[in-house]
C-alpha positions in Angstrom: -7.9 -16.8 -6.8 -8.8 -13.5 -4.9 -8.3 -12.7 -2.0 -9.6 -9.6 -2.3 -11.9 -8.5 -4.7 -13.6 -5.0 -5.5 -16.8 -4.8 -6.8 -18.5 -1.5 -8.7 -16.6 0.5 -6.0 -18.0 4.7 -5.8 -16.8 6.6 -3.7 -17.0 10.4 -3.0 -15.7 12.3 -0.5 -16.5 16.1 0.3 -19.1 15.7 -2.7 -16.4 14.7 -5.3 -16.2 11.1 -6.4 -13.0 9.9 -6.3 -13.5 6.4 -7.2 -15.9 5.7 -9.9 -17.3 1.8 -10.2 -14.0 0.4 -9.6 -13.9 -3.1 -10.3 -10.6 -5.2 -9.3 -9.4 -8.6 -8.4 -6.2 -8.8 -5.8 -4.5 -12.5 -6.5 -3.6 -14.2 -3.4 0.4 -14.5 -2.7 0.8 -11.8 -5.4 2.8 -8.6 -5.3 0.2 -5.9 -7.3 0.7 -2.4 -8.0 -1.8 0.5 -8.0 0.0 2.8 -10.3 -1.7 6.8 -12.1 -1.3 10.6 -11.9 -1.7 12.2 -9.0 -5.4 12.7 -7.8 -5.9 9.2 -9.6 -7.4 7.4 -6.6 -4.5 5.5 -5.9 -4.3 6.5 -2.0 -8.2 6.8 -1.5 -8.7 2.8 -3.0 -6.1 1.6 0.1 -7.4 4.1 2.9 -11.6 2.4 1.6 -10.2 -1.4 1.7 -8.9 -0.4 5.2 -12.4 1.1 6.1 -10.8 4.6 7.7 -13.1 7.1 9.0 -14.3 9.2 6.0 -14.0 6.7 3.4 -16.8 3.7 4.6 -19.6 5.7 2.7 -19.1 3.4 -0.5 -21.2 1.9 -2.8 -20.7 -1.3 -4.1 -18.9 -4.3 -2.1 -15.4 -5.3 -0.8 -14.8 -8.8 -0.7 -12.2 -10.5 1.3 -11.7 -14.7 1.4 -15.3 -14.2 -0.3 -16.9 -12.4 2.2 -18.2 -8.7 2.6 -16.5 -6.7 4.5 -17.6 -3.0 4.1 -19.7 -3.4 7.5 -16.3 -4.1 8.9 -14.3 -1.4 11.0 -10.4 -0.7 10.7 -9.9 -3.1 13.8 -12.4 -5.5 12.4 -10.5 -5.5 9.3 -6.7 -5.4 10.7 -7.8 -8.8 12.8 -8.7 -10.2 9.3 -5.3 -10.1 8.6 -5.8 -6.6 6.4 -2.7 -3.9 6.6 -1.7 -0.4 5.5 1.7 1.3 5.4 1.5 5.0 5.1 2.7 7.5 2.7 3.7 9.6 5.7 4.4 7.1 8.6 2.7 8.4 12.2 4.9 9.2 14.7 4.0 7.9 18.2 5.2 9.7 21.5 6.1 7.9 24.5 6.9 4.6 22.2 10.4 3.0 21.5 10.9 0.9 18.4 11.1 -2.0 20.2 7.6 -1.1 21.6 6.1 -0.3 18.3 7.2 -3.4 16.4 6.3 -5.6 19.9 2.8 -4.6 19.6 1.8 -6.0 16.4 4.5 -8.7 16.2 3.5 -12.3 15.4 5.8 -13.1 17.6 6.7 -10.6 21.1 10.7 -11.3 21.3 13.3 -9.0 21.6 15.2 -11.1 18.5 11.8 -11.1 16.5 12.8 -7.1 16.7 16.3 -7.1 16.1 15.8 -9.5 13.3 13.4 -7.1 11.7 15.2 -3.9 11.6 18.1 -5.8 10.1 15.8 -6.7 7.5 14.9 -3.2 6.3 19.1 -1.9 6.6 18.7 -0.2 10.5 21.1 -1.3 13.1 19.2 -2.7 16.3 21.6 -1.7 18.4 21.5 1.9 17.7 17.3 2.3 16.9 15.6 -0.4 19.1 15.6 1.9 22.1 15.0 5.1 20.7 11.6 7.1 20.6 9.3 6.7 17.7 9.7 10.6 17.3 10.1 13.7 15.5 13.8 12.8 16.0 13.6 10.2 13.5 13.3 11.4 9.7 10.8 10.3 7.5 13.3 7.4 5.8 13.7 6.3 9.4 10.2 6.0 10.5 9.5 4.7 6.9 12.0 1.4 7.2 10.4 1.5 10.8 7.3 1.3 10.1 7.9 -1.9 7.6 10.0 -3.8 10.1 6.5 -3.7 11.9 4.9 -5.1 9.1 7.5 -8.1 8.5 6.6 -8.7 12.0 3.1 -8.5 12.2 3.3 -10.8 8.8 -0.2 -10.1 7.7 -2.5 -11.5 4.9 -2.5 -8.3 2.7 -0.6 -5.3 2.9 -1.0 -2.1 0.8 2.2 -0.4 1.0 1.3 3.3 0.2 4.4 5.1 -1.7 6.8 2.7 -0.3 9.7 4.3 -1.8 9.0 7.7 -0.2 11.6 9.7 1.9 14.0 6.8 1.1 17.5 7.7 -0.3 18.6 5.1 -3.1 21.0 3.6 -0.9 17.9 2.3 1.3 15.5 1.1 -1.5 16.9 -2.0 -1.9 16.0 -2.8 1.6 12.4 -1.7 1.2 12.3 -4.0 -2.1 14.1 -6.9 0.1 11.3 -6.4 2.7 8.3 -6.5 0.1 9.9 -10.0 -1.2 9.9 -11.1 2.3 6.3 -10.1 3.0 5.4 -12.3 -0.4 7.4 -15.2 0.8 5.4 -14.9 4.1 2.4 -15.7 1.6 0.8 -12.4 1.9 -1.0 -10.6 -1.0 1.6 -7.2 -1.5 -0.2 -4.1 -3.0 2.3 -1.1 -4.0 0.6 2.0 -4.3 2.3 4.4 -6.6 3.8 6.4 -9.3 7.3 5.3 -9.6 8.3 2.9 -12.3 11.2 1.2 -10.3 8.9 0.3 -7.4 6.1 -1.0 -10.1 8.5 -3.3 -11.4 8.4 -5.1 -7.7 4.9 -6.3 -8.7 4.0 -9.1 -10.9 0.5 -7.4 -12.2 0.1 -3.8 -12.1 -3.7 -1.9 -12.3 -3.7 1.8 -13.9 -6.6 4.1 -12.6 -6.9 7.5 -13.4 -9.6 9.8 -12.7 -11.4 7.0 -9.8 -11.6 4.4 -13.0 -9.4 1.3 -14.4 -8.0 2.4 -17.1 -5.6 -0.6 -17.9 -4.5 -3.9 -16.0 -1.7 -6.2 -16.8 1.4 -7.2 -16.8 4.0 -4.8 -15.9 5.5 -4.4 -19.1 2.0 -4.0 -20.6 1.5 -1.0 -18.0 5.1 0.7 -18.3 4.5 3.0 -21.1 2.6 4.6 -18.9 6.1 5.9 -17.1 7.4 6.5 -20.8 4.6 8.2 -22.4 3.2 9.9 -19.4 -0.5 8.8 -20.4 -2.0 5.8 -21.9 -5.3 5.9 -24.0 -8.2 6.5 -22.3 -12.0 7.9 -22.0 -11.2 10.5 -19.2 -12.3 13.5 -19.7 -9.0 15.5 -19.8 -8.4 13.7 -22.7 -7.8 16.5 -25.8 -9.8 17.1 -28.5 -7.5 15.5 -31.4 -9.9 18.1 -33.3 -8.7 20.8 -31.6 -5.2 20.0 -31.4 
């Protein structure tokens, strides 16, 4: 069943369409993945189902437990149960940790946040009290920024380039925590162009140019990775005439 579902999605933004009558069903408990090129549409499809500023101008419907919700604001859609995890996490000045991950926590405990950043490979002991700052790198507020999200436990959560800034050592942990998030019974959606963190889904969709080009399984989508392009109707397609 779907918990979300996207119907004849457009979008454009500064004139250009970037999504282009984009049709897709989320399953509910599923890990998905969002996976094309760069410029795809990837990034623009999770900032629309969140309804940010700039990107509520659609046409078409977004459906959520069967009911519309492009009327719906970001707080109107976050209360829903409806999360995002950034490319580039935000940093917030004046905040700890422990103050960031309280404030959406399911649960408001000092263990509920040491339990947490255990989760995603940080030591609470040596993060909990430290400023949600520019002195934390991006693989820091990254793993941050998901301990948040196992706390918060939400309904569906589109995890935008989850492996980014994260060394090799720590993406284990960030695959752990997506494994949690599904066991927590949300819908996972993994935004992006690495074939390691596709292969944390169970289904994988393939957009390029704002359309579907594929969906499937993940094997049926990984020669994607290996070819660099699957057939298609775009039109950057070549000419096999002219070639």
């Amino acid at each position: 069943m779907g918990i979300l579902e996207i119907k004849n999605l457009s979008l454009k933004v500064n004139g250009k369409r970037i999504l282009d009558n984009l049709s897709i069903d989320f399953w509910d408990g599923h890990v998905h993945a969002v996976v094309g090129p760069n410029g795809a549409g990837k990034s623009t499809l999770a900032y629309t189902i969140m309804g940010l500023e700039g990107y509520r101008k659609i046409e078409g419907d977004i459906f959520f437990n069967a009911s519309s919700i492009k009327n719906l604001n970001v707080a109107e859609r976050a209360k829903l149960g409806i999360t995002l995890g950034w490319q580039e996490p935000a940093r917030y000045e004046g905040l700890t940790v422990k103050q960031f991950i309280m404030a959406s926590a399911r649960e408001k405990k000092s263990e509920t946040v040491r339990d947490v950043l255990s989760k995603v490979g940080l030591i609470p002991e040596e993060y909990i009290n430290r400023a949600v700052d520019k002195t934390l790198s991006g693989g820091e507020r990254k793993k941050i920024e998901l301990a948040s999200i196992l706390a918060m436990q939400p309904r569906f959560v589109m995890l935008d380039e989850p492996d980014s800034g994260i060394d090799v050592a720590s993406l284990e942990k960030i695959f752990e925590g997506i494994k949690l998030l599904k066991s927590y019974g949300a819908t996972v959606i993994l935004i992006t162009h690495s074939l390691a963190v596709m292969k944390q889904a169970e289904h994988a969709f393939l957009l390029c140019g704002g359309k579907l080009v594929e969906k499937g399984t993940i094997d049926k989508i990984k020669p994607y990775f290996e070819e660099e392009c699957l057939p298609c109707q775009h039109k950057n397609l070549p000419d096999k005439e002219s070639e």
